[in-house]
C-alpha positions as a Markdown table, in Angstrom:
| # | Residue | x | y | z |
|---|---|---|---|---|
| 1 | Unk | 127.2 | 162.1 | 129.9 |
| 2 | Unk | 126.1 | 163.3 | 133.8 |
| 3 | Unk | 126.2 | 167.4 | 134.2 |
| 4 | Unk | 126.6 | 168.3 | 137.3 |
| 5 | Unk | 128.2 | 171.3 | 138.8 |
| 6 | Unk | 131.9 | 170.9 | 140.3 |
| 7 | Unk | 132.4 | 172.4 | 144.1 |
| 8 | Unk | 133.1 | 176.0 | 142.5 |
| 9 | Unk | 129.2 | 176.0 | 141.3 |
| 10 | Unk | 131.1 | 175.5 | 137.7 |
| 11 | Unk | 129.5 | 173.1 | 135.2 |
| 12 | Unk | 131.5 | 169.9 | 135.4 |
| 13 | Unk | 130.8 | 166.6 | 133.3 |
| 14 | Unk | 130.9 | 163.1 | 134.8 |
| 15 | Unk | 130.3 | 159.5 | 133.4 |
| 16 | Unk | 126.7 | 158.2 | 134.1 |
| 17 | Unk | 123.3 | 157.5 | 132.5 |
| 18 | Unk | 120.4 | 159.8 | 132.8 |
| 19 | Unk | 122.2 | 162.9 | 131.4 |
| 20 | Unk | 119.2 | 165.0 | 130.1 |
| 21 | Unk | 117.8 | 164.5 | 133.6 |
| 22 | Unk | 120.3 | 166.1 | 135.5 |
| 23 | Unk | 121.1 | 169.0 | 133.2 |
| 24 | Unk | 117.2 | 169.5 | 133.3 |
| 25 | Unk | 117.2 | 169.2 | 137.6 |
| 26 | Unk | 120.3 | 171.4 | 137.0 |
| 27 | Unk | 119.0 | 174.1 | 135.1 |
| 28 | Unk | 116.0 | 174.3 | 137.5 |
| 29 | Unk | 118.7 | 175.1 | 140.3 |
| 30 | Unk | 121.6 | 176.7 | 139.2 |
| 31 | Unk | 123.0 | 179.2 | 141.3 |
| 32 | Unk | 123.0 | 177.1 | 144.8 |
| 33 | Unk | 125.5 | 176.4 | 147.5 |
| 34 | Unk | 127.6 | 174.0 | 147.3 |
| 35 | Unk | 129.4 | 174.8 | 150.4 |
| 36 | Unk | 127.6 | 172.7 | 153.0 |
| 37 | Unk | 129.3 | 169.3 | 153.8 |
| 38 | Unk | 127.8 | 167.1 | 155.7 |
| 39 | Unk | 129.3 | 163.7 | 156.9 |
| 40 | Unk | 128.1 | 160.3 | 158.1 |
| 41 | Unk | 128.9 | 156.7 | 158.8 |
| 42 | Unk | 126.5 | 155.4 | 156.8 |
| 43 | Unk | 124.3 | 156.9 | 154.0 |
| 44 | Unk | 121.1 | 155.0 | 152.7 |
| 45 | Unk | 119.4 | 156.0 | 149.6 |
| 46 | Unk | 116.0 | 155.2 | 148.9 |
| 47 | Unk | 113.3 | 155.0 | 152.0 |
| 48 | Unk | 111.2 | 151.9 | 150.6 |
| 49 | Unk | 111.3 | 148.6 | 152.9 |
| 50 | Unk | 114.9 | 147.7 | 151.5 |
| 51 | Unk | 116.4 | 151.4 | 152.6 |
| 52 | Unk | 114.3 | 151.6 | 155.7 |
| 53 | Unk | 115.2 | 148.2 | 156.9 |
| 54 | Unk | 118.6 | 148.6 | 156.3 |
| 55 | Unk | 118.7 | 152.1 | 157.8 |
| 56 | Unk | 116.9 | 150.6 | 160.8 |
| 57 | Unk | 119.2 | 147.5 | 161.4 |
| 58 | Unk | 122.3 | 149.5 | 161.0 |
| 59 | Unk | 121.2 | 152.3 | 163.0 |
| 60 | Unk | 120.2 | 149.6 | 165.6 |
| 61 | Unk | 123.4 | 148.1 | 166.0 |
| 62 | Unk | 125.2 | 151.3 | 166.8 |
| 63 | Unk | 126.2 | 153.1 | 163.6 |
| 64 | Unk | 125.5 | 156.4 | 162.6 |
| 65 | Unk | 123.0 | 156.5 | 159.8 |
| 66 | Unk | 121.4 | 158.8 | 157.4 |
| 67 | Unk | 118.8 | 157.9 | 155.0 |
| 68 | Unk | 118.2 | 160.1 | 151.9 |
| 69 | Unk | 114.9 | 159.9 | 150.0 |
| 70 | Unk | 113.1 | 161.7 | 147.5 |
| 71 | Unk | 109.6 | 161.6 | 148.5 |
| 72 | Unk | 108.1 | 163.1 | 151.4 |
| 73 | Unk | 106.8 | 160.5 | 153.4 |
| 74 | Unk | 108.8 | 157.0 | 153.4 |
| 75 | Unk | 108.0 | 153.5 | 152.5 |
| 76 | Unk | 108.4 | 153.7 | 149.2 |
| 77 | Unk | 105.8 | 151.1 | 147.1 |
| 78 | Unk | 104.3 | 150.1 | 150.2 |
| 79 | Unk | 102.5 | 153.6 | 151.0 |
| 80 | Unk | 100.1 | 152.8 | 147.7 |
| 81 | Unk | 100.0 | 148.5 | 148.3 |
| 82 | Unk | 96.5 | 147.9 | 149.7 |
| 83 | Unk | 96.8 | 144.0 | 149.1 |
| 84 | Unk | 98.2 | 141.7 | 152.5 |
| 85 | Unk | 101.2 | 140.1 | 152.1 |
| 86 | Unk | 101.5 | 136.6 | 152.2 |
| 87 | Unk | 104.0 | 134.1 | 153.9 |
| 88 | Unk | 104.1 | 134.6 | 157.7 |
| 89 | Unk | 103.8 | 136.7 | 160.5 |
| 90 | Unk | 107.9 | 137.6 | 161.1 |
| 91 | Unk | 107.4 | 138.4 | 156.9 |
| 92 | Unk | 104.3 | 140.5 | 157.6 |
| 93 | Unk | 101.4 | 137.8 | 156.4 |
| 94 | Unk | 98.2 | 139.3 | 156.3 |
| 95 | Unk | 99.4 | 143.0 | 156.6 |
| 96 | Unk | 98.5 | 145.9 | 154.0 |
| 97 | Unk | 101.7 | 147.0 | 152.4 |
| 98 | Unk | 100.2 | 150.6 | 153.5 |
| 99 | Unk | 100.5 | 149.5 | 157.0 |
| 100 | Unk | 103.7 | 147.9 | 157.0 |
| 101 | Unk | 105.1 | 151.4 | 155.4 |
| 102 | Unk | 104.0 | 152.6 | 158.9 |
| 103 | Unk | 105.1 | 150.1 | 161.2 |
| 104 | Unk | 108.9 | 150.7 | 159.5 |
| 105 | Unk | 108.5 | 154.3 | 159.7 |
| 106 | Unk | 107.3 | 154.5 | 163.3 |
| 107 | Unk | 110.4 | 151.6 | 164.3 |
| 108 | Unk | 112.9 | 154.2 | 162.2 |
| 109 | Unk | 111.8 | 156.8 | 164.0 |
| 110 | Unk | 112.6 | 155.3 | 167.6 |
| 111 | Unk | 116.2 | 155.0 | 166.0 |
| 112 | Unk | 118.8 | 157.7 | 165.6 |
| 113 | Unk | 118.7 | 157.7 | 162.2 |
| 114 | Unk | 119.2 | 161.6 | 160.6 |
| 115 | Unk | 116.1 | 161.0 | 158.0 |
| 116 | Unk | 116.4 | 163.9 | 154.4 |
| 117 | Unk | 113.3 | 163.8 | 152.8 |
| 118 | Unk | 112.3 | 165.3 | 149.3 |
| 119 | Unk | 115.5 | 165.0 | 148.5 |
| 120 | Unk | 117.4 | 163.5 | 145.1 |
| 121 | Unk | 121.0 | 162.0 | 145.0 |
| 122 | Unk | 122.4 | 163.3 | 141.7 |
| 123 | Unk | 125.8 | 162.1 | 141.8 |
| 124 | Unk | 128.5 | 160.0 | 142.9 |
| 125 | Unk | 131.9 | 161.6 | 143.5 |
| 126 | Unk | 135.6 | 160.2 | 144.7 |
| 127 | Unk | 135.9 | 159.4 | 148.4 |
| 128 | Unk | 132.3 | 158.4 | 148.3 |
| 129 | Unk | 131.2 | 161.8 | 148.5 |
| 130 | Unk | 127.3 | 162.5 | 147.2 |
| 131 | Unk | 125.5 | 164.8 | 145.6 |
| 132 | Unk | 122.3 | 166.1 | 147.2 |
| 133 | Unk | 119.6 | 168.5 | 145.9 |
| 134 | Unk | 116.2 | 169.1 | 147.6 |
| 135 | Unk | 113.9 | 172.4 | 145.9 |
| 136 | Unk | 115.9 | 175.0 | 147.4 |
| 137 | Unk | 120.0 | 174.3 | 147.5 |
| 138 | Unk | 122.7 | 171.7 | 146.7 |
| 139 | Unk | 124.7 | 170.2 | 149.4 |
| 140 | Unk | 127.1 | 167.1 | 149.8 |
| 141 | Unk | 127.2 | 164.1 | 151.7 |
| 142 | Unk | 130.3 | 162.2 | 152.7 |
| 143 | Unk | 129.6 | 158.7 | 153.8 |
| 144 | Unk | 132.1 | 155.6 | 154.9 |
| 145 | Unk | 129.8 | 153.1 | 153.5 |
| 146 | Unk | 126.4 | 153.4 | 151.2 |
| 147 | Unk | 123.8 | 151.0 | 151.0 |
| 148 | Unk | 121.8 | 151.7 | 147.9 |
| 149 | Unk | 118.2 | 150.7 | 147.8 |
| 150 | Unk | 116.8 | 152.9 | 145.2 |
| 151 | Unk | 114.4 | 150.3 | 144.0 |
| 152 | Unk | 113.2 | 150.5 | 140.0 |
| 153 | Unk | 111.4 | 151.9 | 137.7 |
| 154 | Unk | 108.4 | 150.6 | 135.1 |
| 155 | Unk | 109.0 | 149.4 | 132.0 |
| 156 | Unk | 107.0 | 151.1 | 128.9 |
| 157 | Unk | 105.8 | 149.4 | 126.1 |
| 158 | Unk | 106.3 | 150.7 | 122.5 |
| 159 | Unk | 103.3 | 150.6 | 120.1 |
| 160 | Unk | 101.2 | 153.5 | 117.7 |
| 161 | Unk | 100.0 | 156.3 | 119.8 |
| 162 | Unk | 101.7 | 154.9 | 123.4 |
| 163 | Unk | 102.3 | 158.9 | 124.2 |
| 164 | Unk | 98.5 | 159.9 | 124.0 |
| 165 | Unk | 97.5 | 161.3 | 127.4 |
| 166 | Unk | 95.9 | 157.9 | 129.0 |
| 167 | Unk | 98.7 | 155.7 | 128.7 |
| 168 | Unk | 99.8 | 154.9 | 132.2 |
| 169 | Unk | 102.5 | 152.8 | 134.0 |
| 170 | Unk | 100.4 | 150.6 | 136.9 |
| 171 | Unk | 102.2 | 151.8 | 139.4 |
| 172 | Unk | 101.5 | 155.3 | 138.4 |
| 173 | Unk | 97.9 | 154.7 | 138.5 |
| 174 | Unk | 98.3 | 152.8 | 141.9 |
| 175 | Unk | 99.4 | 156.1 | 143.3 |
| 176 | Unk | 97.0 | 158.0 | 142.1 |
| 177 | Unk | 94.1 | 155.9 | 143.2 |
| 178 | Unk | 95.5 | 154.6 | 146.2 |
| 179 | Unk | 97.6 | 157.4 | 147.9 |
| 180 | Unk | 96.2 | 160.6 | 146.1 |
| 181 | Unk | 92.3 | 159.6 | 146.0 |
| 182 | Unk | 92.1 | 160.3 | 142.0 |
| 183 | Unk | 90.6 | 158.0 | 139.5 |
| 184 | Unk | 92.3 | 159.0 | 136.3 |
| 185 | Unk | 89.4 | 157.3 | 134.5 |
| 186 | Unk | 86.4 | 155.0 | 133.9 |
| 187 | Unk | 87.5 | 151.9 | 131.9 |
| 188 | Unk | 90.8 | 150.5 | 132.3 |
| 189 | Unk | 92.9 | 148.2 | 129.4 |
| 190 | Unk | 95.5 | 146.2 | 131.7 |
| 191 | Unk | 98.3 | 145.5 | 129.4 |
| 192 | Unk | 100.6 | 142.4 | 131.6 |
| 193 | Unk | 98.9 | 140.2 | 133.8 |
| 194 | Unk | 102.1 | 139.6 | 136.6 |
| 195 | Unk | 101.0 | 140.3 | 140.3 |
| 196 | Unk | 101.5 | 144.0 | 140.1 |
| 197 | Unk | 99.0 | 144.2 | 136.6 |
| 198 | Unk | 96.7 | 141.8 | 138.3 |
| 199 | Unk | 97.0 | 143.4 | 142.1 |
| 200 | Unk | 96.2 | 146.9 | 140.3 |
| 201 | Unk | 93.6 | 145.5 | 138.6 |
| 202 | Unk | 91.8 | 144.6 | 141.5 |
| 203 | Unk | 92.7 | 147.5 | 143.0 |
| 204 | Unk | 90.9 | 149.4 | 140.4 |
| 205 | Unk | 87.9 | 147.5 | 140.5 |
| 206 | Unk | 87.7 | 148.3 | 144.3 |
| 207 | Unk | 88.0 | 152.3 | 143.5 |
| 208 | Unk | 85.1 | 151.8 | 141.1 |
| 209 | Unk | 86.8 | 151.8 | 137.7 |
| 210 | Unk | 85.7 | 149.4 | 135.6 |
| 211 | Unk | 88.5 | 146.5 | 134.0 |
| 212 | Unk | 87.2 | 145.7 | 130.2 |
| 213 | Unk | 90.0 | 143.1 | 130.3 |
| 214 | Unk | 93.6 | 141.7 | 131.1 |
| 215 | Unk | 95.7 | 140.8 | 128.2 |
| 216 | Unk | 99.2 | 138.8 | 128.3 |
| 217 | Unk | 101.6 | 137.9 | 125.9 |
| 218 | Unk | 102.8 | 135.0 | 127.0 |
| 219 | Unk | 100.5 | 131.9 | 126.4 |
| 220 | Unk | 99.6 | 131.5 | 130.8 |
| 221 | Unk | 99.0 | 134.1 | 133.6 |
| 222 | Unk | 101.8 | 135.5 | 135.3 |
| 223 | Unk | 101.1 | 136.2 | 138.7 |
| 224 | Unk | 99.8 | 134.4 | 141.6 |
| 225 | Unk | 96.6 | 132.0 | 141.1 |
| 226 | Unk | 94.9 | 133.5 | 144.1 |
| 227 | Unk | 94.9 | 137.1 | 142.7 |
| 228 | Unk | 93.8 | 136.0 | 138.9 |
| 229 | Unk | 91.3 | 134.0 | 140.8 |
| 230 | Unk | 90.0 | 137.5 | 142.4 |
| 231 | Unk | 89.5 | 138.4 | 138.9 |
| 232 | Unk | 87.9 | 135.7 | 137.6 |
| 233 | Unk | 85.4 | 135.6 | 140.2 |
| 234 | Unk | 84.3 | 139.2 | 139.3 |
| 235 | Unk | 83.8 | 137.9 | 135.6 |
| 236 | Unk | 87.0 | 139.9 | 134.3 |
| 237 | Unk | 88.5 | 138.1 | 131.1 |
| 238 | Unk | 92.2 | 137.6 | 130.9 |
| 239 | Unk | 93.4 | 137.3 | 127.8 |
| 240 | Unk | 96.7 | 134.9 | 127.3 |
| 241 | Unk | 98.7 | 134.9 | 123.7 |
| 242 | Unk | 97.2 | 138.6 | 123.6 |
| 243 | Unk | 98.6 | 142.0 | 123.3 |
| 244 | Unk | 97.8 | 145.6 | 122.9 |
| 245 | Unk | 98.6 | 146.5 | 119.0 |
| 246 | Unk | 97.9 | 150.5 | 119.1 |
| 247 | Unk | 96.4 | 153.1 | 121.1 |
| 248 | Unk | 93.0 | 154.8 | 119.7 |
| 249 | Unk | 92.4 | 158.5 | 120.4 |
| 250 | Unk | 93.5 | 162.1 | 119.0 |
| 251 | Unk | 93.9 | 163.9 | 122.1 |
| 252 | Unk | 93.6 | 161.0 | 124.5 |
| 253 | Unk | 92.9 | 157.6 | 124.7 |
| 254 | Unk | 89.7 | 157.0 | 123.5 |
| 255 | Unk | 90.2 | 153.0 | 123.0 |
| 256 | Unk | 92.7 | 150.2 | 122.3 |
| 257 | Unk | 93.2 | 147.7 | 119.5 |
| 258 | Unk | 94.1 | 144.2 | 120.9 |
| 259 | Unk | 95.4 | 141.3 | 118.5 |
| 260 | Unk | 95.9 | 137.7 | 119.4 |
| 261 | Unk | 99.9 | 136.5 | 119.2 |
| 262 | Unk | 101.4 | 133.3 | 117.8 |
| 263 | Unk | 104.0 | 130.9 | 119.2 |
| 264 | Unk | 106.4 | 133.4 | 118.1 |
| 265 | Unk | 104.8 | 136.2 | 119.3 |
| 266 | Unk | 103.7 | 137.6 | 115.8 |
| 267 | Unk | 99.9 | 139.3 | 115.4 |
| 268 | Unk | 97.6 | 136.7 | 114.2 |
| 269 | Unk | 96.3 | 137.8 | 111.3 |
| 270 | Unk | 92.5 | 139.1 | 111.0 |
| 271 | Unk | 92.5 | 139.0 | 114.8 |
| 272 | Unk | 92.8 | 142.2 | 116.0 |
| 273 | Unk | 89.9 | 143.7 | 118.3 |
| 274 | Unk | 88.5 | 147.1 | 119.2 |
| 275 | Unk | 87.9 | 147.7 | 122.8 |
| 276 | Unk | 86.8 | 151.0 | 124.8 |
| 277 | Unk | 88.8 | 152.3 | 127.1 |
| 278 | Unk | 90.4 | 156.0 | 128.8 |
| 279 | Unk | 93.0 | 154.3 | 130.5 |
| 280 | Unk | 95.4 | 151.9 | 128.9 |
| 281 | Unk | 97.9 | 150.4 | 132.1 |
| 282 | Unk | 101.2 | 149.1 | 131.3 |
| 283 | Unk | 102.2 | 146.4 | 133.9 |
| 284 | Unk | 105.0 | 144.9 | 131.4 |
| 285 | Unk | 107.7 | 144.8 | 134.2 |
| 286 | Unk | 110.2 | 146.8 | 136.3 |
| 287 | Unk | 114.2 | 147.9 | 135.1 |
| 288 | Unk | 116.8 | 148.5 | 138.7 |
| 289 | Unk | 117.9 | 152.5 | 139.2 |
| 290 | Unk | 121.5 | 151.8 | 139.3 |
| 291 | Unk | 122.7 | 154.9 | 137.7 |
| 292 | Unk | 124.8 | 155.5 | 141.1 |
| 293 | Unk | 126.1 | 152.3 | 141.3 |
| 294 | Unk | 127.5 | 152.3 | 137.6 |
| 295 | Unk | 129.0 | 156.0 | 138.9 |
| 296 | Unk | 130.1 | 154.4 | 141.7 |
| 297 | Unk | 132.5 | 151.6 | 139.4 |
| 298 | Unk | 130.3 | 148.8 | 140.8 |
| 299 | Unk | 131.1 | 145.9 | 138.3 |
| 300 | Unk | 128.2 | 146.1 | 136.4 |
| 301 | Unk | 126.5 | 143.0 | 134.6 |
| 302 | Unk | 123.4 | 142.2 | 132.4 |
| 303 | Unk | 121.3 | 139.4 | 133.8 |
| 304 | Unk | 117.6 | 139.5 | 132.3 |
| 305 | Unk | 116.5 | 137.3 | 135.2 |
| 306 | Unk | 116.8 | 140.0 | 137.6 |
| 307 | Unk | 115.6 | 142.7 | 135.4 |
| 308 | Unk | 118.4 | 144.4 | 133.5 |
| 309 | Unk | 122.1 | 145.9 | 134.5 |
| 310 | Unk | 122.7 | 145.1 | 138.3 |
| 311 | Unk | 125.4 | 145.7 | 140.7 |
| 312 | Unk | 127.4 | 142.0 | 140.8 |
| 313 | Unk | 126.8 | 141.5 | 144.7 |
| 314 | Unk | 127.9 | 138.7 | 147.2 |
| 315 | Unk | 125.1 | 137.1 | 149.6 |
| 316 | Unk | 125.8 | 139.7 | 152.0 |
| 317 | Unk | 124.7 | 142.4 | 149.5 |
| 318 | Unk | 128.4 | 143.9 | 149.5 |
| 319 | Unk | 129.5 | 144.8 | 146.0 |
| 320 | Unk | 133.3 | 144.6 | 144.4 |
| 321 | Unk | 133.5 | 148.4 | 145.8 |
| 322 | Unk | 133.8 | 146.7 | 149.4 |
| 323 | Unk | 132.4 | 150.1 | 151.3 |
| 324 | Unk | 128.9 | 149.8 | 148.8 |
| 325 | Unk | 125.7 | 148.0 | 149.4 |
| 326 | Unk | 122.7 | 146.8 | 147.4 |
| 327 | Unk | 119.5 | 146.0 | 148.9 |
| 328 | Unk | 116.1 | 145.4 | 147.1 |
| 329 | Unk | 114.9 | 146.0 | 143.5 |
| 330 | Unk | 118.1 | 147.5 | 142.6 |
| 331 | Unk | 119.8 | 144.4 | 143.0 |
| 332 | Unk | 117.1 | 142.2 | 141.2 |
| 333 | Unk | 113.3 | 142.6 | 140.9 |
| 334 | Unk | 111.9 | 140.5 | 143.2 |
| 335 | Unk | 108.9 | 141.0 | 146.1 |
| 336 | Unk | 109.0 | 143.6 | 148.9 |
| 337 | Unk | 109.4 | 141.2 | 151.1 |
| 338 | Unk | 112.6 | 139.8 | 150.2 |
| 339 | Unk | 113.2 | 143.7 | 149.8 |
| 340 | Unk | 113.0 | 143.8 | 153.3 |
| 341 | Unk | 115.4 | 140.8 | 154.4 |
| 342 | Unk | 118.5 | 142.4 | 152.2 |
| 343 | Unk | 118.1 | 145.3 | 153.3 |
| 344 | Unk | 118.5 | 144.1 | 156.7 |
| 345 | Unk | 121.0 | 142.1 | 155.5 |
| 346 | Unk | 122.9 | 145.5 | 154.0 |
| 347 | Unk | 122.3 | 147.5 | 157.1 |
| 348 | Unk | 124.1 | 144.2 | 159.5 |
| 349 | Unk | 126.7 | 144.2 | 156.4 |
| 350 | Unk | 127.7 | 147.8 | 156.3 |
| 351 | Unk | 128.0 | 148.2 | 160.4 |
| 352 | Unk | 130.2 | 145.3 | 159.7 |
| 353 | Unk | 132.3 | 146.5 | 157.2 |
| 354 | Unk | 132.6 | 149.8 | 159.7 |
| 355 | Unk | 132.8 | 148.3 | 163.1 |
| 356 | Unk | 134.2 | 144.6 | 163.0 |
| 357 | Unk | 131.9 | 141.7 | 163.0 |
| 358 | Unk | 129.6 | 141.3 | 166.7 |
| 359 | Unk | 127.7 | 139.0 | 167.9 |
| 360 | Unk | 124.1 | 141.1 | 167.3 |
| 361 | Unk | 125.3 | 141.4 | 163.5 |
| 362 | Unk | 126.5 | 137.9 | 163.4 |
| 363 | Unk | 123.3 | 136.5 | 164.6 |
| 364 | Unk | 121.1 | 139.2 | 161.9 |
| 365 | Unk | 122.7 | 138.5 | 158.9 |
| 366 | Unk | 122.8 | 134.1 | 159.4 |
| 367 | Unk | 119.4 | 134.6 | 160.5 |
| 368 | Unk | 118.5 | 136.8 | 157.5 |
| 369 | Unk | 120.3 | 134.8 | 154.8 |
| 370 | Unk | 118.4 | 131.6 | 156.1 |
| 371 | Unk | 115.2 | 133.2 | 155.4 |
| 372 | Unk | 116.2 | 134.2 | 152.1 |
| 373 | Unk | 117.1 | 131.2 | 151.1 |
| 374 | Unk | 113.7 | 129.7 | 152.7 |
| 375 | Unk | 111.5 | 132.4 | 151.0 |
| 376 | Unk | 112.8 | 131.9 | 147.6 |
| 377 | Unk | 112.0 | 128.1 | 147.8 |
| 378 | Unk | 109.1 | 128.5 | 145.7 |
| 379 | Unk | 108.0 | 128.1 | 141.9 |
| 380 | Unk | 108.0 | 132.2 | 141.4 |
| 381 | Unk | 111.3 | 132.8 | 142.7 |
| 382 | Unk | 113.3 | 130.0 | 140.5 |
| 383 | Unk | 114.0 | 132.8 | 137.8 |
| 384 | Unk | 115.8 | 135.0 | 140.6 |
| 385 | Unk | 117.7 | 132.4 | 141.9 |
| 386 | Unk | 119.0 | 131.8 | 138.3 |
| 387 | Unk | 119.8 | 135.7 | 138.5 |
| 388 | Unk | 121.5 | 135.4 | 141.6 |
| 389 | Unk | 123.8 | 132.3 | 140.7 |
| 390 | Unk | 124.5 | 133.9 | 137.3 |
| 391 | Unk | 125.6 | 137.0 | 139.1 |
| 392 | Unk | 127.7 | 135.1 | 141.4 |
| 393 | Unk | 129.5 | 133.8 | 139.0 |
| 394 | Unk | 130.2 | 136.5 | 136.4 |
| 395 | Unk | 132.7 | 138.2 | 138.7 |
| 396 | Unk | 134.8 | 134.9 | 138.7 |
């Protein structure tokens, strides 16, 4: 159950996941105004690549558009991804994920997009009306048509001692090293060796922390060759069929123990391993936000492919609430820069939807879909385009 406060300031209760958040964000600011209503053609929420593409096509072709994000500065991920991107140029190949945050930001701003930073969306009301809070008073938003691109969060990882002050998410540590300039500590335990554990790892290395090791579950590396070969090169062992079996410490980490894993995925007996770390990293995957979408009646279905519960969507990003778009990790994990093509393909969707079909959204979203379909030709992306023909067909 949601708590939220009804138009009187009075405590109201809606349907929606995440309860104990909201009644936490809304003991923190009880008392505000609800009286300020502001309206818009098009609301974006989340200012990662999929939000500020979309924001920026849609804006672009005419509409009026205002993009809602909770952090300060926008780009989402990309403001802590030091790596370059591969594929190529129109897809950013061989640009920092830092700089391509800026390059969006800077085309945004030249755009009449109305941008609210450090702020939260905390609920989805009739007449697609939204919820608003920033640190200092409530306010709504009444929108025509949403695009929701408010990306995902990291998966934990349950085993002895997993709440000992040391236990990170990777992308928590990314941000710290990369965007705040903090090394949270000297010898790092990477628990998931996908591109984000192995990226990180690197990452790590760069800031001077030292790796002791990588260690998978599964029986092969996860992630691309080229950035386990990064690791391999600096003599950094990666450990398939291996998991970590309990944190070590009394008031923080202190060390790990790892144990080898069977076919089945059951510790080897007598196999289990000391090692000694501060930081233990959890890179064990990413779960969609959709907590607006399921408040918004999106059909709602479970496809593990794509990372959990996801908004069913057609290949225009348009959901079965026709006015409500999905763009990025919300709608399946996947890279940023497929990120970026649905979002533009939300943005050209939404004017759309809004403004009859043109021949400048026309041309954006064949355009778009063709690179979709080209950049998810490869060996890595055949588990999303399960996802995506699964979710196809589950509203049939």
């Amino acid at each position: 159950m949601l708590l939220l406060l009804d138009d009187s300031g009075r405590q109201a209760e809606h349907n929606g996941l995440h309860g104990a958040t909201a009644a936490r964000r809304q003991s923190k600011t009880a008392g505000r105004s609800w009286k300020t209503m502001k309206t818009t053609e098009i609301a974006v929420i989340g200012g990662g690549p999929a939000g500020l593409s979309a924001a920026i096509v849609a804006s672009r072709l005419g509409a009026q558009v205002t993009l809602i994000d909770d952090n300060q500065r926008p780009g989402g991920q990309l403001i802590k991804q030091t790596h370059k991107f591969f594929g190529d140029k129109t897809h950013y190949c061989g640009t920092r994920g830092i700089d391509i945050a800026a390059i969006l930001a800077n085309e945004l701003k030249l755009t009449t997009t109305e941008v609210v930073s450090g702020t939260s969306v905390i609920g989805f009301y009739p007449g697609s009306v939204l919820a608003l809070a920033d640190r200092k008073r409530f306010f709504k938003l009444s929108c025509k048509s949403l695009i929701v691109a408010t990306g995902a969060a990291e998966n934990n990882l349950l085993f002895p001692n997993n709440d000992l002050p040391g236990v990170y998410g990777a992308g928590a540590v990314q941000t710290l090293v990369n965007v705040y300039g903090v090394r949270p500590g000297k010898r790092v335990l990477m628990v998931g060796s996908g591109n984000i554990g192995l990226i990180v790892s690197y990452q790590l290395i760069q800031a001077g922390i030292r790796v002791v090791a990588v260690v998978e579950a599964l029986p092969r590396i996860g992630g691309y060759n080229v950035h386990a070969a990064k690791l391999a090169r600096l003599g950094i062992p990666i450990l398939t069929s291996h998991t970590i079996k309990s944190a070590i410490g009394r008031e923080y980490v202190t060390g790990a123990i790892v144990c080898k894993l069977d076919r089945k995925f059951h510790p080897v007996k007598n196999s289990e391993h000391r090692v000694k770390v501060d930081i233990i990293c959890l890179a064990v995957g990413l779960t969609p936000l959709t907590e607006i979408l399921w408040q918004a009646g999106c059909h709602m279905v479970y496809i593990p492919e794509l990372g959990g519960h996801v908004a069913w969507h057609n290949e225009t990003m348009q959901t079965n609430q026709k006015n409500i778009y999905v763009a990025g990790d919300v709608s399946g994990i996947e890279e940023a820069s497929t990120a970026m093509l649905e979002g533009r393909l939300a943005g050209a969707s939404a004017f759309e939807y809004l403004r009859g079909k043109s021949k400048e959204s026309r041309m954006i979203i064949n355009e778009t879909r063709t690179e979709l379909r080209a950049i998810r030709q490869g060996p890595f992306s055949r588990r999303v385009v399960r996802g995506k023909k699964k979710l196809a067909k589950s509203l049939l």
